[in-house]
N, C-alpha and C positions, 0 to 999 in steps of 0.2 A: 945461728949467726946472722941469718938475712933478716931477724926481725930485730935486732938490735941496731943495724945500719941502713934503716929504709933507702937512704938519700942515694946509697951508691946501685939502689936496684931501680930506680928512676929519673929522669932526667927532667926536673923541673926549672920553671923562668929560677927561682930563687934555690940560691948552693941546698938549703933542708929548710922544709915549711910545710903546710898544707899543701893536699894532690890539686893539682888542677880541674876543675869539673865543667863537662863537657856543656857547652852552651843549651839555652831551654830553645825549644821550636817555636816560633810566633805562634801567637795565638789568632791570629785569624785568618785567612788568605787577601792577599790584595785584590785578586778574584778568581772565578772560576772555569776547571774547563769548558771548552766550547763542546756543545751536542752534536757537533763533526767531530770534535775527538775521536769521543765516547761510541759512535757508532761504528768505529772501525773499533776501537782498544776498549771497547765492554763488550768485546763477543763470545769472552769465555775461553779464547786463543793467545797461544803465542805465536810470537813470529821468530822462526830460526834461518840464521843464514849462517854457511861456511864459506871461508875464506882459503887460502892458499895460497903460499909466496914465500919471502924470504925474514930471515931474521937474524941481527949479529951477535954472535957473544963469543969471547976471549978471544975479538980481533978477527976472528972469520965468518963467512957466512951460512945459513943453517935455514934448512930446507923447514918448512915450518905451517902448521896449521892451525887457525883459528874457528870459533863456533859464536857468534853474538846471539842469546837470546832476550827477547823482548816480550815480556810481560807485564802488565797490572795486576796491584795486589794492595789490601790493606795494613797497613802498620797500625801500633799503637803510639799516639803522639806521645807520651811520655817514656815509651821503652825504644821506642825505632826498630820496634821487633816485629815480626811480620804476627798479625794475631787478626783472624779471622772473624773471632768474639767478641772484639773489640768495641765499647759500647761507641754508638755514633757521635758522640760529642768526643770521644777520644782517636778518633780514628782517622788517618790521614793515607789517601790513594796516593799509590807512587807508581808510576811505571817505571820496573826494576829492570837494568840491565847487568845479564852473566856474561861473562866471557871469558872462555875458556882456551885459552894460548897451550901449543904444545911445540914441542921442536925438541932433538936428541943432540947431545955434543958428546962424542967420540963415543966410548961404551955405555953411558949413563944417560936417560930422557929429564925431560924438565915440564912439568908440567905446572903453570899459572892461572891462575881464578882471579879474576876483578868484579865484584859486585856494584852496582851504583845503581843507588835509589833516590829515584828525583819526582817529590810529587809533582801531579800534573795539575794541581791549582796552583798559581802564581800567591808565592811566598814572598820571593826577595826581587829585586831587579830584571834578571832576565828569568826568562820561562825555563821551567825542570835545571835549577839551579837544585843540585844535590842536596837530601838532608843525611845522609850517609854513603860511606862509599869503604869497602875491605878488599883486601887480596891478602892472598896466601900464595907462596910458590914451595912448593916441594922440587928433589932432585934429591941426589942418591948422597949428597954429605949431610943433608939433614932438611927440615922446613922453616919458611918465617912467616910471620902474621904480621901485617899495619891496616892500620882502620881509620880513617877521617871523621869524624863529625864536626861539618858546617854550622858554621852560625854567623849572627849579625858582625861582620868584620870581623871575628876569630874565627880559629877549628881548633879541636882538641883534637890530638893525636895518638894513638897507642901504636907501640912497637913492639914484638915477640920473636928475637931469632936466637940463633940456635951459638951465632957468631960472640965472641967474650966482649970484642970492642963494641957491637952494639948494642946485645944485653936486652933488659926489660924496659921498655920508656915511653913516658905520659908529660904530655908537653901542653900548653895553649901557648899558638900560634896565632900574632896581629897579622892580618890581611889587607884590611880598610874594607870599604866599602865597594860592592859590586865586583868580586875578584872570582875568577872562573875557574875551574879545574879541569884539567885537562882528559879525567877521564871522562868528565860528561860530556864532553862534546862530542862523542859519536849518538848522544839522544839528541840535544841542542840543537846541531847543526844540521840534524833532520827537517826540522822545523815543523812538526807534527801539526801545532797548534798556534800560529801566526810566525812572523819574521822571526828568526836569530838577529839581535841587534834592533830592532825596529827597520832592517830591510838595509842596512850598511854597513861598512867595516865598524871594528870594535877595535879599543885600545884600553889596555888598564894590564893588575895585577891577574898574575896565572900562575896554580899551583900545580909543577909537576905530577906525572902520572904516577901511582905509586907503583910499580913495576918501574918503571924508568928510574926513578929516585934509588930503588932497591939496586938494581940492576947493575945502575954507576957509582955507590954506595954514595949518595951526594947528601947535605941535608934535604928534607923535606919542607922547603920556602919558599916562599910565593918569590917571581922574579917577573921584570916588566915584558910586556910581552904586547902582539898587535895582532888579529885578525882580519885579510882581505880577503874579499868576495867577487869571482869575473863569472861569467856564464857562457856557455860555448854549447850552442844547439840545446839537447833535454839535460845537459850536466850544469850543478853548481859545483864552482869550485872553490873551496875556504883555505885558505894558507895563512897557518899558525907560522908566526916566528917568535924565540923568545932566547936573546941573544944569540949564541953563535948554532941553535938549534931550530931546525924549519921541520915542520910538517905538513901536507897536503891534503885536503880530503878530499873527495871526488862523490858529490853525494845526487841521486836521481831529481830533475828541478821540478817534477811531475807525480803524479801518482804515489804507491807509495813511498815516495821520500827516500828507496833504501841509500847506506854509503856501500858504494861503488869499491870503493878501496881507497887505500891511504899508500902516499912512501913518505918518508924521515929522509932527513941527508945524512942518520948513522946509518946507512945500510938496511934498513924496512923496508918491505912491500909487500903490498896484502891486494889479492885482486876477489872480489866475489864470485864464488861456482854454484851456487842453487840459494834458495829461498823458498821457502814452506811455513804453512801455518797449521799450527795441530796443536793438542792439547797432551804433549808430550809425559807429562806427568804420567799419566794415565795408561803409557805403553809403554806396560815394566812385563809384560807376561813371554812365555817362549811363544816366539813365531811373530812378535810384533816386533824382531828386530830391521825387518824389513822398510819401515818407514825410518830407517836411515836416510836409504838410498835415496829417497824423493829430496833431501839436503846434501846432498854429493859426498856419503859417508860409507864406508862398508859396512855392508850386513853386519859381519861380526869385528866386534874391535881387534880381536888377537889375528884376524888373517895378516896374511904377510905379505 
């Protein structure tokens, strides 16, 4: 039945026609990164911090923990798949950010994955403007998948949930030009690798985060949006507004750069509890569950 009626298992610009295919990655960088980068984020390390705070869902508030990890890695320019292989002329360094959101509402846990992969040579307008970006949330009625791929004023979209009204869907979304998404800005507005903005506020289009989008079942559309910037002793402070929606960052205006934490005016707060660098991959064996705790995590996940 579903190959006889493609149209109603996707959601494209046109009622049935050709899929939409995901925008091509430039072919060259506008430039590259700086050798201060690279001498902190080629050292073969990630960088993990946890979080801790609050989070809303179905109108109450939920005790909630976060993990952002930060690594460099190679892609392949033509798959945006992580490929180590990858010959050098195909090949595009990203400094990939995980984050993995957890919080419990009533008898059932909720666990969220946000990936964003932003290379770190200058492609588009502002620095680690995203070349892909997925999340998945699980929870005990079932799971969903959406995935972004950025391009020149568009992104292609995929959707996978489990829900009938929102089904399987593949979309190209107009953006314009220079339009930010929301979940890179916990790389962004680090500023790793010179100013966020060229060192002032920012105004344009912003594409909700895809857990937010999920979350409030809203479309996935860019909406006009402004970032300001104040500084107050060693903190920057960046405040996202984007209609009747504000977010704060709180991000270090020295050294490593970490963010500090964030609140929303839906009821968010996330305040940072440790920060570690290790090569986490690596410490999968019994008895290495110990460098948890150096990120403020319990030795074992099932304690109580």
């Amino acid at each position: 039945m579903r190959a006889l009626v493609p149209c109603l298992s996707f959601l494209l610009l046109a009622s049935c026609g050709a899929a939409p295919e995901r925008p091509s990655f430039p072919a060259r960088p506008r430039r590259t990164a700086s050798s201060e980068f690279w001498a902190r984020w080629g050292d073969g390390l990630a960088e993990l911090s946890t979080y801790r705070g609050t989070v809303s869902r179905y109108g109450e508030p939920r005790p909630a923990e976060q993990v952002l990890v930060y690594v460099t890695e190679p892609l392949d320019r033509d798959t945006l798949i992580k490929d180590d292989d990858a010959p050098r002329d195909r090949r595009v360094q990203v400094l990939k950010l995980n984050s993995m959101l957890r919080f419990q509402t009533g008898i059932y846990p909720y666990g969220v994955m946000t990936s964003v992969f932003a290379p770190v040579d200058a492609y588009y307008a502002e620095r680690f403007a995203p070349a892909k970006i997925t999340m998945s949330a699980q929870e005990w009625c079932g799971h969903v998948f959406a995935g972004v791929w950025p391009g020149q004023g568009t992104f292609f979209a995929r959707g996978l949930s489990y829900f009938a009204s929102e089904g399987e869907r593949d979309e190209l979304v107009h953006v314009g030009e220079g339009a930010l998404y929301e979940d890179a800005l916990p790389i962004q507005l680090r500023e790793l690798d010179g100013d966020f903005a060229g060192g002032g506020d920012w105004s344009g289009m912003l594409v909700p985060s895809l857990w937010r989008a999920r979350r409030d079942h809203t479309a996935l559309a860019p909406v006009r949006a402004t970032i300001t910037r104040s500084r107050e002793a060693d903190v920057t402070r960046f405040t996202l507004r984007a209609g009747d929606y504000e977010r704060v960052f709180e991000v270090e205006a020295t050294g490593a750069k970490r963010i500090l934490g964030w609140t929303t005016n839906q009821g968010e707060s996330m305040r940072v509890v440790a920060t570690d660098r290790m090569p986490y991959w690596e410490l999968n064996q019994v008895g290495e569950e110990s460098a948890r705790e150096r990120i403020g995590l319990p030795r074992d996940l099932l304690t109580p």
